[in-house]
VEXBABA-656196 format. One record per atom (N, C-alpha, C): x, y, z. Coordinates in steps of 0.1 Angstrom, whole numbers, padded with zeros to 4 digits, always signed. Example, Ala and Ser with C-alpha at 12.3 -4.5 7.8 and 13.67 -1.06 7.14 Angstrom:
2
+0132-0057+0078 +0123-0045+0078 +0132-0033+0078 +0128-0022+0071 +0137-0011+0071 +0129+0000+0079 
REM end
This chain:
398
-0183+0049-0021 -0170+0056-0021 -0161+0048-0029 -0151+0057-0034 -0141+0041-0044 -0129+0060-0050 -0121+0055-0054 -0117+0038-0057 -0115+0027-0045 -0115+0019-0041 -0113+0007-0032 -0095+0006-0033 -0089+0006-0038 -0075+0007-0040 -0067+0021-0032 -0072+0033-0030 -0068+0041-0023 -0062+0042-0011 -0051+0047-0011 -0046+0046+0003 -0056+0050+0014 -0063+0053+0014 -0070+0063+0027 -0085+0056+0029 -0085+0043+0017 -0100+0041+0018 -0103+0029+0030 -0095+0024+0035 -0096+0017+0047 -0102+0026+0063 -0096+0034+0062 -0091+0043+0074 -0105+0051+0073 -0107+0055+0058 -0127+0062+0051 -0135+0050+0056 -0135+0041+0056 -0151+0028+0054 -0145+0032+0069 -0135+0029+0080 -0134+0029+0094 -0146+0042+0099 -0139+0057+0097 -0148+0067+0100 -0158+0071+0102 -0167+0063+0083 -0177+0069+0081 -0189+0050+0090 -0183+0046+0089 -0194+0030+0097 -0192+0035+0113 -0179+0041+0117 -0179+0049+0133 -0193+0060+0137 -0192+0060+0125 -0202+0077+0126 -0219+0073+0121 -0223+0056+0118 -0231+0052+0114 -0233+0051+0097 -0226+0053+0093 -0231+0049+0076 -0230+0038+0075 -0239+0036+0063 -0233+0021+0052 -0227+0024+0043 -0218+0014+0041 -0210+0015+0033 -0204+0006+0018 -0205+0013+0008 -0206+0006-0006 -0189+0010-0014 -0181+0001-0017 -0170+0005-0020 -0174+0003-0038 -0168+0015-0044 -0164+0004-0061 -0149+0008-0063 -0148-0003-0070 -0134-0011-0067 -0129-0012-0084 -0117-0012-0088 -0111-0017-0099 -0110-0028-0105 -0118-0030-0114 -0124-0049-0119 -0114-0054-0123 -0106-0066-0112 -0098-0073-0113 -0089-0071-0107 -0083-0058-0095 -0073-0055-0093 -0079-0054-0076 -0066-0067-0068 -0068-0066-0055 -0067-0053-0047 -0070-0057-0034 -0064-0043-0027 -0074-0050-0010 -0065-0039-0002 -0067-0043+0014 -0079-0043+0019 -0089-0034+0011 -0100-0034+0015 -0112-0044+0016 -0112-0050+0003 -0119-0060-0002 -0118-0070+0006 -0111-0071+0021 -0106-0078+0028 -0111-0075+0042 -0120-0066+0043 -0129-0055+0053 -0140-0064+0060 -0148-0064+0067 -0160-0065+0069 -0168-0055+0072 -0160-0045+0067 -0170-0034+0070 -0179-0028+0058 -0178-0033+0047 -0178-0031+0034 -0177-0039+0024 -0186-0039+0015 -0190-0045-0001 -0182-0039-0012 -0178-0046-0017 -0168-0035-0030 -0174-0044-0039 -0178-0034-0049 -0186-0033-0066 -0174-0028-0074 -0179-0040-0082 -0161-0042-0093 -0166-0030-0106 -0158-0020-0107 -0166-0014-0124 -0152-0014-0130 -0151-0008-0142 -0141-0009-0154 -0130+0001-0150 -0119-0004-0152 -0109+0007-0143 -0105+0017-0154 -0107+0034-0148 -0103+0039-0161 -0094+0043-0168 -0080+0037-0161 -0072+0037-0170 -0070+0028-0179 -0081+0019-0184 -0086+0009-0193 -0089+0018-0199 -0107+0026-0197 -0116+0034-0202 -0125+0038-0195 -0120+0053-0200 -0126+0067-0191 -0141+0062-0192 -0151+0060-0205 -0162+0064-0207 -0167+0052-0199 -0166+0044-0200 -0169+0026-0197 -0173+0025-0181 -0161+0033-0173 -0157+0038-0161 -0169+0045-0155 -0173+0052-0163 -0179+0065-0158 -0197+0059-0163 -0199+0045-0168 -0213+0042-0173 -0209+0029-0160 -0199+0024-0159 -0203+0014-0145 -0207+0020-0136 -0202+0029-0130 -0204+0036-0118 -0221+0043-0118 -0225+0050-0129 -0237+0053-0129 -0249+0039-0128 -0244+0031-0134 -0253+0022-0133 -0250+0016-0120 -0240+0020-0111 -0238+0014-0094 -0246+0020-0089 -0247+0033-0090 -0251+0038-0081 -0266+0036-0084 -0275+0039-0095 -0289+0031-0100 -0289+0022-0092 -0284+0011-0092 -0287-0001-0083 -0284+0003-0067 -0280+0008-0064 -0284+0016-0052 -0296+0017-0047 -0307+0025-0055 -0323+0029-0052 -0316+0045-0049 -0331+0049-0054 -0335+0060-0046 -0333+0065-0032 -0338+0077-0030 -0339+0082-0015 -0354+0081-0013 -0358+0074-0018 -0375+0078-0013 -0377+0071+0004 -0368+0066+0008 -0371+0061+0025 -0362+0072+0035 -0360+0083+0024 -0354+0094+0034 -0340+0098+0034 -0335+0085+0035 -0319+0079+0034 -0313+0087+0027 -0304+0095+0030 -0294+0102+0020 -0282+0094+0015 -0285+0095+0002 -0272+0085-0003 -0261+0097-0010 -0249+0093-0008 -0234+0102-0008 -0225+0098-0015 -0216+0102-0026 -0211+0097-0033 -0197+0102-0030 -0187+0094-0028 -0171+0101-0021 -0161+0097-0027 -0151+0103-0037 -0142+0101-0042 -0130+0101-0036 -0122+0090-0036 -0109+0089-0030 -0094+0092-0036 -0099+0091-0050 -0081+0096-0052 -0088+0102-0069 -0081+0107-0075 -0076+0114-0086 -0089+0111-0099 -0088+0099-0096 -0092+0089-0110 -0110+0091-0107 -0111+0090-0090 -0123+0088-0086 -0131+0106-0087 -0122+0116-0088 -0126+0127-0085 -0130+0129-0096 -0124+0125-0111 -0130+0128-0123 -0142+0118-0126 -0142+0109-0121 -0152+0104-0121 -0169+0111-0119 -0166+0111-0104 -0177+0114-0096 -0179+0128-0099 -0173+0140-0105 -0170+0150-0108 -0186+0151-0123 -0184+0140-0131 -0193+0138-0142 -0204+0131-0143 -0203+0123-0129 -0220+0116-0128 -0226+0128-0127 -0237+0117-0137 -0251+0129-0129 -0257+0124-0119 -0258+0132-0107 -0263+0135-0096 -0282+0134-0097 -0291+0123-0095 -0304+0122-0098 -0307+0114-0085 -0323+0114-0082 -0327+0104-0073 -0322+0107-0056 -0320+0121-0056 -0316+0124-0045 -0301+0119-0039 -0294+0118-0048 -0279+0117-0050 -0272+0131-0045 -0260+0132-0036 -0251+0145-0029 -0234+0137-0035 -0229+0148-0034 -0215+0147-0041 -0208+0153-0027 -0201+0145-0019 -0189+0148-0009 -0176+0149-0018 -0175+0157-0025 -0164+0159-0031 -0163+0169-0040 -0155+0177-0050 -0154+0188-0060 -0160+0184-0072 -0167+0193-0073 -0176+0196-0093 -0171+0205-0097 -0172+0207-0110 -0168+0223-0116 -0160+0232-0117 -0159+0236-0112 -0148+0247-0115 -0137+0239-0101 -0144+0235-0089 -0133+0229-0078 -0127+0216-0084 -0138+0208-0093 -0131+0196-0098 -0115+0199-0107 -0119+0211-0113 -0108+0214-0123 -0098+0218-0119 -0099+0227-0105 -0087+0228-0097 -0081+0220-0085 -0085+0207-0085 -0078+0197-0077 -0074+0188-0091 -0078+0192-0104 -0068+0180-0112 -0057+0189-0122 -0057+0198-0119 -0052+0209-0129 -0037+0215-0116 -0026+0213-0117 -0014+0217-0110 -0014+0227-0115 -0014+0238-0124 -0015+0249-0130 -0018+0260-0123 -0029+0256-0124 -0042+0264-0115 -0040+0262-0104 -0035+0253-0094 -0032+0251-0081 -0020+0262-0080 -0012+0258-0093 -0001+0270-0084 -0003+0284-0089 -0013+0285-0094 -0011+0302-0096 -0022+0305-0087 -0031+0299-0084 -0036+0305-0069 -0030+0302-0058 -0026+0296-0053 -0012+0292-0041 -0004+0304-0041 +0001+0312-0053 +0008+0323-0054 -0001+0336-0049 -0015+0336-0053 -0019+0347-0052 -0028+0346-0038 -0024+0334-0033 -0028+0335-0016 -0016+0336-0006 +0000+0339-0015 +0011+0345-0007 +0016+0328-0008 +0012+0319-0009 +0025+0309-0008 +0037+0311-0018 +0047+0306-0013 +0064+0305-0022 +0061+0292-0027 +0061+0299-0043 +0061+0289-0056 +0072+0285-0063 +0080+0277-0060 +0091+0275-0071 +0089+0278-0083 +0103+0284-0092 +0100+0288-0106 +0095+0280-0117 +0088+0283-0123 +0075+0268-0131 +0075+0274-0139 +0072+0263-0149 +0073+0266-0163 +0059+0255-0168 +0049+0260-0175 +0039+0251-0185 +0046+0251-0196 +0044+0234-0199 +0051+0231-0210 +0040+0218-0217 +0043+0219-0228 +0038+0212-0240 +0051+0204-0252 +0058+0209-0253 +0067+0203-0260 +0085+0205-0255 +0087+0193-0263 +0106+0192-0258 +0111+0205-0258 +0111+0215-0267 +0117+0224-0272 +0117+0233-0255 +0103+0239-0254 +0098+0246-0243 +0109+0237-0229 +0106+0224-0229 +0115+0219-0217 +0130+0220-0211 +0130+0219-0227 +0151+0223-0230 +0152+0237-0229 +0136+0245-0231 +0145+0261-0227 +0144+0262-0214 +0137+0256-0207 +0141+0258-0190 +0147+0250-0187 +0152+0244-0189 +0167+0236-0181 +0179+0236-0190 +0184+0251-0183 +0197+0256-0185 +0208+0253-0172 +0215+0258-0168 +0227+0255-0160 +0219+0265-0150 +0212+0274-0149 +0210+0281-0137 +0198+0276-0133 +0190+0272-0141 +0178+0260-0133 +0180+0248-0126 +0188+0237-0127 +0193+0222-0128 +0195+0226-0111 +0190+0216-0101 +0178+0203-0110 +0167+0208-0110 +0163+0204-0120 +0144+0210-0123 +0136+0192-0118 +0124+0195-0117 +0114+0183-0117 +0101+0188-0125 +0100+0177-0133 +0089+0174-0146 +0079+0165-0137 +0073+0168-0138 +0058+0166-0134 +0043+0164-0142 +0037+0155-0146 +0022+0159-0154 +0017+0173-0147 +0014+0180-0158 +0005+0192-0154 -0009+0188-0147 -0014+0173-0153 -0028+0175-0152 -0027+0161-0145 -0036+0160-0133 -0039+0147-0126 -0042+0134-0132 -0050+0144-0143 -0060+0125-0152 -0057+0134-0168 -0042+0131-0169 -0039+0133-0185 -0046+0126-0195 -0053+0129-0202 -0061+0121-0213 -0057+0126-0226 -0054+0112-0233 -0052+0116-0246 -0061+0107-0258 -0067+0111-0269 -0075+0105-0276 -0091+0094-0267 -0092+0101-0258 -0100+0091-0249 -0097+0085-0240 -0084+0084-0237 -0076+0070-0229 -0065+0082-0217 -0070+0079-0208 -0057+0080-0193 -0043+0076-0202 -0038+0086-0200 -0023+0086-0200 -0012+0085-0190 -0006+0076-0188 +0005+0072-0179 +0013+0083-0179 +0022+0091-0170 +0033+0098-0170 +0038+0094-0160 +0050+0091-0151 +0057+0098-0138 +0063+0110-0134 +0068+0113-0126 +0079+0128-0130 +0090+0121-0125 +0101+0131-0133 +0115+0130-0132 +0124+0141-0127 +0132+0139-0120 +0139+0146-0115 +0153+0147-0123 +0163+0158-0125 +0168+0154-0133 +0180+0168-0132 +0191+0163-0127 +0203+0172-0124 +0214+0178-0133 +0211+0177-0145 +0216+0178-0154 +0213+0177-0170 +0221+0186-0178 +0212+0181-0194 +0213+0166-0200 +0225+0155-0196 +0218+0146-0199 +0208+0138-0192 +0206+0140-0179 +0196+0132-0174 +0181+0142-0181 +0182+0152-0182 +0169+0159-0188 +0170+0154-0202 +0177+0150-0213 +0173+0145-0224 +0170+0131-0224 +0175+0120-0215 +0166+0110-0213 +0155+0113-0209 +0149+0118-0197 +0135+0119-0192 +0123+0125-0205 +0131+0140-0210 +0124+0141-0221 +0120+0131-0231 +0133+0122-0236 +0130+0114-0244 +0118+0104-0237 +0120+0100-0232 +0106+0084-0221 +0090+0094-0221 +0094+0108-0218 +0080+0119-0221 +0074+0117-0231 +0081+0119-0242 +0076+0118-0257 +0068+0126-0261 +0063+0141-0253 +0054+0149-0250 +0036+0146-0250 +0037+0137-0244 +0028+0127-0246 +0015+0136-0240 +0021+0142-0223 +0010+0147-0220 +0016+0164-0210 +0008+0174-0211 +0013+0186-0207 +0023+0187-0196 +0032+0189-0191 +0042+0193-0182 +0042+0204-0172 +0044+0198-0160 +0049+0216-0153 +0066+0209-0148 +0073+0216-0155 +0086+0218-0149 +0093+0230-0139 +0096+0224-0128 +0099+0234-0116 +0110+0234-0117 +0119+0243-0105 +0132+0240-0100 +0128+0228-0088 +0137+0218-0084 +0140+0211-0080 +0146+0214-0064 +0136+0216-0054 +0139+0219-0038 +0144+0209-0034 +0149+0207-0027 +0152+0198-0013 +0148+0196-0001 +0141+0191+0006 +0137+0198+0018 +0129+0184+0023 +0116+0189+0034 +0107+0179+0042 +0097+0186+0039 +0089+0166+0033 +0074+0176+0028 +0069+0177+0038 +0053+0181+0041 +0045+0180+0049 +0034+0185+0040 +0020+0185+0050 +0011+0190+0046 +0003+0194+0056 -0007+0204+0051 -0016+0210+0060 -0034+0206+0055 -0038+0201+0066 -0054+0195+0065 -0068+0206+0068 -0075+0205+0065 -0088+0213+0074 -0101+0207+0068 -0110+0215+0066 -0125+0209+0064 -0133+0223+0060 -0132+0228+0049 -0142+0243+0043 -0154+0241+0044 -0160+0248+0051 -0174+0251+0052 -0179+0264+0051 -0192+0270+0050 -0197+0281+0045 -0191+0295+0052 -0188+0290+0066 -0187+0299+0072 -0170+0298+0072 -0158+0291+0068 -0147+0292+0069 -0142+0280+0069 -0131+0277+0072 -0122+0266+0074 -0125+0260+0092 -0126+0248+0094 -0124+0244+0106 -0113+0233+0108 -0113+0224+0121 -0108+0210+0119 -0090+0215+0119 -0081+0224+0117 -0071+0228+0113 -0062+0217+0117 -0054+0206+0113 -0042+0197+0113 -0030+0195+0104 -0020+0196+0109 -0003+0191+0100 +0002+0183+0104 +0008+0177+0093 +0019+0168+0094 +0033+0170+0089 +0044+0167+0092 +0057+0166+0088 +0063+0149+0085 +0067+0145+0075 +0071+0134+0065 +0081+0129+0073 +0084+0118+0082 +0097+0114+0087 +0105+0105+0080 +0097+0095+0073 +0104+0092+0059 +0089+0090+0052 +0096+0091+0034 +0091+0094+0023 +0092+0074+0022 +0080+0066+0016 +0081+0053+0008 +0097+0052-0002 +0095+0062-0007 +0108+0068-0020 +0114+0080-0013 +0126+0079-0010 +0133+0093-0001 +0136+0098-0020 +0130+0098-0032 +0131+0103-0042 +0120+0116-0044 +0114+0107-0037 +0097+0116-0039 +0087+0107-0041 +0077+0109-0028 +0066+0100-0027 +0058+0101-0014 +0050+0097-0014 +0037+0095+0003 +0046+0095+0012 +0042+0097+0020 +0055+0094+0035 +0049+0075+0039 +0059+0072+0048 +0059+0061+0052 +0058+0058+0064 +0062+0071+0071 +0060+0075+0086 +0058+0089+0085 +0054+0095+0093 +0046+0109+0096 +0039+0111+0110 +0049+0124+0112 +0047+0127+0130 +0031+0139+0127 +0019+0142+0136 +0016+0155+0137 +0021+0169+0145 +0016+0180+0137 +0021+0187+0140 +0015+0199+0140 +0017+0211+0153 +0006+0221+0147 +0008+0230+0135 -0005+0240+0133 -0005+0244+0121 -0003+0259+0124 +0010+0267+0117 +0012+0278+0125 -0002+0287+0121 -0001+0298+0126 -0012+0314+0119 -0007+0318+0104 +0003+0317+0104 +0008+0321+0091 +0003+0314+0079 +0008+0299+0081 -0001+0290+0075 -0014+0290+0075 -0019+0294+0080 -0035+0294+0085 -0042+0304+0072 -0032+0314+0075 -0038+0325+0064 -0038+0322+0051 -0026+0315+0049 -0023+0320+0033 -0031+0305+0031 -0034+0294+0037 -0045+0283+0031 -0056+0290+0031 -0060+0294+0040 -0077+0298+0039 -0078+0308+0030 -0070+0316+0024 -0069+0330+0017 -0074+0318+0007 -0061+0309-0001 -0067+0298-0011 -0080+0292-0014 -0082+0288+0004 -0092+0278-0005 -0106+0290-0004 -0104+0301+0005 -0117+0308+0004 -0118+0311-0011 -0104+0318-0020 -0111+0323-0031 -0112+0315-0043 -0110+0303-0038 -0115+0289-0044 -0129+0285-0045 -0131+0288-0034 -0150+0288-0029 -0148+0274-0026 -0139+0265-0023 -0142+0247-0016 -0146+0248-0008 -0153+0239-0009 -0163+0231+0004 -0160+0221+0006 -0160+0214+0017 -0154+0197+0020 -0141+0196+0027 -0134+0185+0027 -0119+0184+0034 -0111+0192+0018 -0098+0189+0026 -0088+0194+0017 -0073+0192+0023 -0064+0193+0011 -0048+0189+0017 -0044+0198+0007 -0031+0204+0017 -0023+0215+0009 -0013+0210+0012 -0001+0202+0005 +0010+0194+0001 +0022+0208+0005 +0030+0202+0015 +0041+0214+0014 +0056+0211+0012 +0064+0218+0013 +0077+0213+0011 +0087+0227+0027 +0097+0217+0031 +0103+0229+0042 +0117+0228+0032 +0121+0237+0032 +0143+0233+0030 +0147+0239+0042 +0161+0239+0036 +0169+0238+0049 +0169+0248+0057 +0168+0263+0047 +0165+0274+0052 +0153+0278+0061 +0143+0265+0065 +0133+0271+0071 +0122+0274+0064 +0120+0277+0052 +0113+0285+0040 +0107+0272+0033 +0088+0275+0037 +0082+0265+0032 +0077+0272+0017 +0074+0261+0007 +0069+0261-0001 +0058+0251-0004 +0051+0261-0016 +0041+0250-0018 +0041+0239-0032 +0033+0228-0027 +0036+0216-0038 +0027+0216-0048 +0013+0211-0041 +0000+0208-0052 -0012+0208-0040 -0024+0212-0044 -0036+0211-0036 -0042+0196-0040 -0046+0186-0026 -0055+0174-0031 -0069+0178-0024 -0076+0171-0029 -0092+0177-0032 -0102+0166-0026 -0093+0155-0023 -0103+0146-0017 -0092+0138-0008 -0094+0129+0001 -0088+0122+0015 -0076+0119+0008 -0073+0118+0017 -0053+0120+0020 -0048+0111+0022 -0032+0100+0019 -0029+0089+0024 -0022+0089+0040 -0023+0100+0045 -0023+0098+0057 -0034+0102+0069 -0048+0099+0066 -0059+0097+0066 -0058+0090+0082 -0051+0080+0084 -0049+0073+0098 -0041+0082+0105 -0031+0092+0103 -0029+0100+0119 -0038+0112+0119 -0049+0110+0108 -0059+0126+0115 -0068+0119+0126 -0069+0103+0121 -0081+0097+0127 -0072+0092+0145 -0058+0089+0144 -0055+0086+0155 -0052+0105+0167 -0057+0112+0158 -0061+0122+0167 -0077+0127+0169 -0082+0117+0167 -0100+0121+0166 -0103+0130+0159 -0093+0132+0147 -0102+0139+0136 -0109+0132+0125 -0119+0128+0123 -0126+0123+0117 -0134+0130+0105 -0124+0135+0094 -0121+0142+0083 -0134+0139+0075 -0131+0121+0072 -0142+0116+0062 -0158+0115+0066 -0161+0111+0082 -0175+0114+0084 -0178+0128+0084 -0169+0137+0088 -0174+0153+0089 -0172+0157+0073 -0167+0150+0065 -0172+0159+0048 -0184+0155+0046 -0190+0142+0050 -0199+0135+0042 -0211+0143+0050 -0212+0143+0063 -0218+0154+0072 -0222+0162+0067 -0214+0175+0062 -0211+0183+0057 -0219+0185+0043 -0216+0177+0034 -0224+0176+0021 -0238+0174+0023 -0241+0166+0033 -0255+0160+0036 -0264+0172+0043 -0256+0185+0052 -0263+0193+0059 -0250+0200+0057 -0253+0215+0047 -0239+0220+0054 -0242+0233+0065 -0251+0233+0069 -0251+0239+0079 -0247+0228+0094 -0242+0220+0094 -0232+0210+0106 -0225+0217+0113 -0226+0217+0123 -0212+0218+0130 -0201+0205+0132 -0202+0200+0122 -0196+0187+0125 -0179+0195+0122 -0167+0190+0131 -0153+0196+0131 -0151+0210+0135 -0157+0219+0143 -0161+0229+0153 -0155+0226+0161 -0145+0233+0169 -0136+0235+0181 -0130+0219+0185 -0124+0219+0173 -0117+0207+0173 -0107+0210+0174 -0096+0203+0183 -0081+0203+0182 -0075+0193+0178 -0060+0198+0168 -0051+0185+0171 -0045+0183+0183 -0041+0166+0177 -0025+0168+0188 -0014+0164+0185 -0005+0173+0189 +0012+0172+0180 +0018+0161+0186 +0026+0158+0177 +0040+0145+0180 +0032+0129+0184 +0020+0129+0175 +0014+0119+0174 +0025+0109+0161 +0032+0100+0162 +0038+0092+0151 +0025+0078+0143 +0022+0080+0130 +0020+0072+0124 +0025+0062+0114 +0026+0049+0113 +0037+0039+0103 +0027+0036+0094 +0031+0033+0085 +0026+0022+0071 +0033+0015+0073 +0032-0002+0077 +0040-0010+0076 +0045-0017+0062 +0040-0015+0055 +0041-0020+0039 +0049-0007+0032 +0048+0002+0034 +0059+0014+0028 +0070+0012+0041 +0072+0012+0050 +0083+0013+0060 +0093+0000+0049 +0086-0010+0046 +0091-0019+0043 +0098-0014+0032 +0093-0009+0022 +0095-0002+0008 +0102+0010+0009 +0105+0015+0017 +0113+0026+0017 +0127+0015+0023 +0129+0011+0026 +0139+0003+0030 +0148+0000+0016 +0135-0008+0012 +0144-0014-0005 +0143-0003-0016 +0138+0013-0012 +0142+0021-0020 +0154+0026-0016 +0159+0028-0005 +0170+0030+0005 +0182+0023-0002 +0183+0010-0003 +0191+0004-0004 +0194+0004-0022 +0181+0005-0031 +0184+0006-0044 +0195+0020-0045 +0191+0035-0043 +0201+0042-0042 +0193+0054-0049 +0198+0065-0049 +0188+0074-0060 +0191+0074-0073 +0182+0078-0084 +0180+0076-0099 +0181+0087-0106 +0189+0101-0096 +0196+0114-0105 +0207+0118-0094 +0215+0125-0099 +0227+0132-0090 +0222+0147-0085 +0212+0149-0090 +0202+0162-0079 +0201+0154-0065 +0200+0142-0056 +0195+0137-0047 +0210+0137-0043 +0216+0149-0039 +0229+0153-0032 +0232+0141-0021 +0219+0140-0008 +0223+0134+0000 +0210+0122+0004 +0215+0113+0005 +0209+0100+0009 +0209+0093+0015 +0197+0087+0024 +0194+0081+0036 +0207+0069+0039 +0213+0071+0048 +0221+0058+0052 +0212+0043+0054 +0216+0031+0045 +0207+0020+0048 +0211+0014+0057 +0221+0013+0066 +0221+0010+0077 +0211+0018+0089 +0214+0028+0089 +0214+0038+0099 +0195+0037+0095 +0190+0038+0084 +0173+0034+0082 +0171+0022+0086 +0179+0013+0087 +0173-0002+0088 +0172-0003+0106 +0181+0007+0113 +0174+0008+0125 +0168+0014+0127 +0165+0025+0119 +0152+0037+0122 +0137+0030+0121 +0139+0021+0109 +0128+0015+0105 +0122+0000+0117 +0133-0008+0117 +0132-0017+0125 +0123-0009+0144 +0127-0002+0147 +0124+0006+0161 +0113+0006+0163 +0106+0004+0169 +0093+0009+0172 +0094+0011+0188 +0086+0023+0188 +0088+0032+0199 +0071+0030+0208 +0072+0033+0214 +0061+0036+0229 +0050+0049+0224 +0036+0044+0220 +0029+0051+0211 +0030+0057+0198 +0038+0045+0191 +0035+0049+0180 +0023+0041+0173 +0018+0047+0165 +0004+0037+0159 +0006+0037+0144 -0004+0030+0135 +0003+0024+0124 -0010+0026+0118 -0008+0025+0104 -0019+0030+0094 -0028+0013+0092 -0040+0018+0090 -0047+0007+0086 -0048-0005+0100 -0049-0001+0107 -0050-0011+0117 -0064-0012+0126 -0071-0021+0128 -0080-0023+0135 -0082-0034+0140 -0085-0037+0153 -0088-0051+0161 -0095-0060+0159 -0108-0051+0151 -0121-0062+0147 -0120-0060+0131 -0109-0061+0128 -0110-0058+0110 -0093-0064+0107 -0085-0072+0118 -0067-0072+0112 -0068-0080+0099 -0076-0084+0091 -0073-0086+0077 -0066-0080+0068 -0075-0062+0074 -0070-0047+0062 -0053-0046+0062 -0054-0052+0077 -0034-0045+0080 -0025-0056+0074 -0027-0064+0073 -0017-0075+0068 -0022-0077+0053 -0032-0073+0045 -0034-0074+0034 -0029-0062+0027 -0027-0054+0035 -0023-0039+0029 -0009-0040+0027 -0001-0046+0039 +0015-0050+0040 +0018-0054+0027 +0009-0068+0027 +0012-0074+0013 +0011-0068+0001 -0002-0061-0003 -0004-0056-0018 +0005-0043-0017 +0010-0037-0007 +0021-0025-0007 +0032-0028-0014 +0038-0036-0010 +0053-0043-0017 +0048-0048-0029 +0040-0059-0034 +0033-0068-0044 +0035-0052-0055 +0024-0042-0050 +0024-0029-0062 +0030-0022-0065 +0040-0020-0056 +0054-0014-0060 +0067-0024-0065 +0070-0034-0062 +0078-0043-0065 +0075-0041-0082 +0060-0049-0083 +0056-0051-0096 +0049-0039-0105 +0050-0026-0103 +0044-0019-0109 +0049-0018-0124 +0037-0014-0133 +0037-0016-0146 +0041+0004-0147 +0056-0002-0160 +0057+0013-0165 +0048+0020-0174 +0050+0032-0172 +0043+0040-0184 +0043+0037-0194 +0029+0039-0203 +0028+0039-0220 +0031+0049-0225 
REM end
């Protein structure tokens, strides 16, 4: 499984060694992270590919080779954790009795493709903000007029590649035409665009587990604070149930999707009550620790799943609501994003850093915390650290 760097991949090596696997991480050559810090798990350094795609994609094949065969029965499973890892594992070839816990083909293209996410999201009845595909400045400047603002620019595509090489983008938010002609300008149309109108609201998202016969496993969450109250992972997140309504218009998606495996449908609430949708993610989720602090066990039941999908593995499972989970390394980081201020005048209203510094400080009677384990507290204070260390120091876009 890898990347090793992933938010969710602590809480993954936890599940799937609960449920009896072994476990092999590959990891980014040269770049720490909380895991590597495990005993639950070996992490294999290969070429990271926002270095190089191809390089990336010949270490990992030759990981998995050194692996062996299945000739002693052994099913060996290959599990992608974030973005980089999905296009990866997406293009190995699968030989030697090798299974893919994750999206190929036509599913790989629509967990890296926002396009495609949102024009089937539409035609499964979700509320789509007004979007625009864009390629060049020109196209950008015609959607942000005075009746659009604030719009948000976004990569269209998960793993932008240009000439061979991963392309760096962030998105920008941007409440006006000069903050839209800076952003444009830092874009340099480097890599394709989806420009939205710009909501307000509480994200959340909705979890489950596709299998042949339907969706099971059904779980939500609601965002109690965002790392970045700009836009970003949550930092805290309560669960929550999943209405019928929602029920439909996901499974409507991912059925005429044909996915198999887990899945996250990213949402947004505003004030009106009126949810919309964000982006579909296609492989484990960074809040991975409050499905598990409800005994949903997401990541052994895909891998399950891939290995036999006739399982009943996630069958008459329930959540349970008003479960609270922390990241202590983002609680931390949302603080000093709190206090920096926001970086457009679309972000109308903003967290009081007083009034957070005691929300954050508080810790309440059952709440539980990401990344924690008794026979493993390395993961949690190593995660604290490289959380702040990778945001503090993160490297901008090329």
């Amino acid at each position: 499984m890898g990347f090793a760097e992933a938010l969710a991949a602590p809480e993954t090596v936890w599940s799937l060694v609960d449920d009896g696997f072994h476990v092999i991480a590959f990891a980014r050559r040269g770049r720490a992270s909380a895991l590597r810090n495990s005993r639950h798990v070996v992490c294999h350094e290969i070429c990271t590919p926002e270095q190089d795609l191809q390089t990336a994609l010949s270490e990992l094949r030759s990981l998995m080779s050194s692996v062996g065969c299945t000739a002693d029965g052994v099913p060996r499973v290959l599990l992608p954790l974030d973005d980089k890892a999905v296009w990866l594992c997406s293009r190995v070839q699968l030989d030697n009795g090798w299974l893919l816990a994750g999206p190929r083909g036509a599913n790989a293209e629509l967990a890296l493709n926002k396009c495609l996410q949102t024009q089937l999201a539409q035609d499964a009845g979700f509320a789509v903000p007004t979007t625009l595909f864009a390629r060049t400045a020109k196209e950008v400047f015609a959607f942000g007029n005075e009746e659009s603002f604030p719009i948000i620019l976004r990569p269209a595509e998960c793993i932008p590649i240009l000439q061979g090489r991963l392309q760096k983008c962030r998105k920008y938010i941007c409440a006006n035409p000069i903050e839209l002609e800076r952003a444009v300008n830092e874009w340099g149309e480097r890599v394709p665009l989806l420009a939205q109108k710009f909501i307000i609201g509480t994200g959340g998202g909705a979890f489950g587990l596709a299998a042949p016969d339907g969706v099971r496993a059904w779980s939500a969450h609601r965002r109690l604070r965002m790392m970045n109250p700009q836009g970003s992972g949550s930092s805290a997140c309560i669960s929550q149930p999943v209405s019928d309504e929602l029920k439909a218009k996901a499974e409507a998606l991912i059925m005429k999707a044909g996915w198999q495996g887990v899945f996250m449908i990213e949402l947004l609430h505003d004030d009106s009550g009126k949810t919309w949708f964000v982006e579909l993610n296609g492989r484990s989720w960074g809040s991975m620790a409050l499905s598990r602090r409800q005994g949903l066990e997401y990541a052994a039941w895909n891998v399950r799943l891939a290995i036999d999908p006739e399982s009943s593995v996630g069958m008459n499972v329930d959540s349970t609501p008003a479960i609270v989970c922390r990241n202590a390394g983002r609680e931390f980081m949302h603080l000093l994003f709190v206090a920096r201020g926001p970086k457009s005048k679309a972000l109308s209203t903003w967290p009081s850093f007083w009034k957070t510094t005691t929300e954050v400080g508080r810790v309440r009677k059952g709440e539980t915390w990401y990344n924690w384990r008794s026979d493993d507290p390395k993961v949690f204070f190593a995660d604290f650290w490289y959380t702040i260390k990778d945001n503090v120091f993160k490297s901008k876009p090329q």
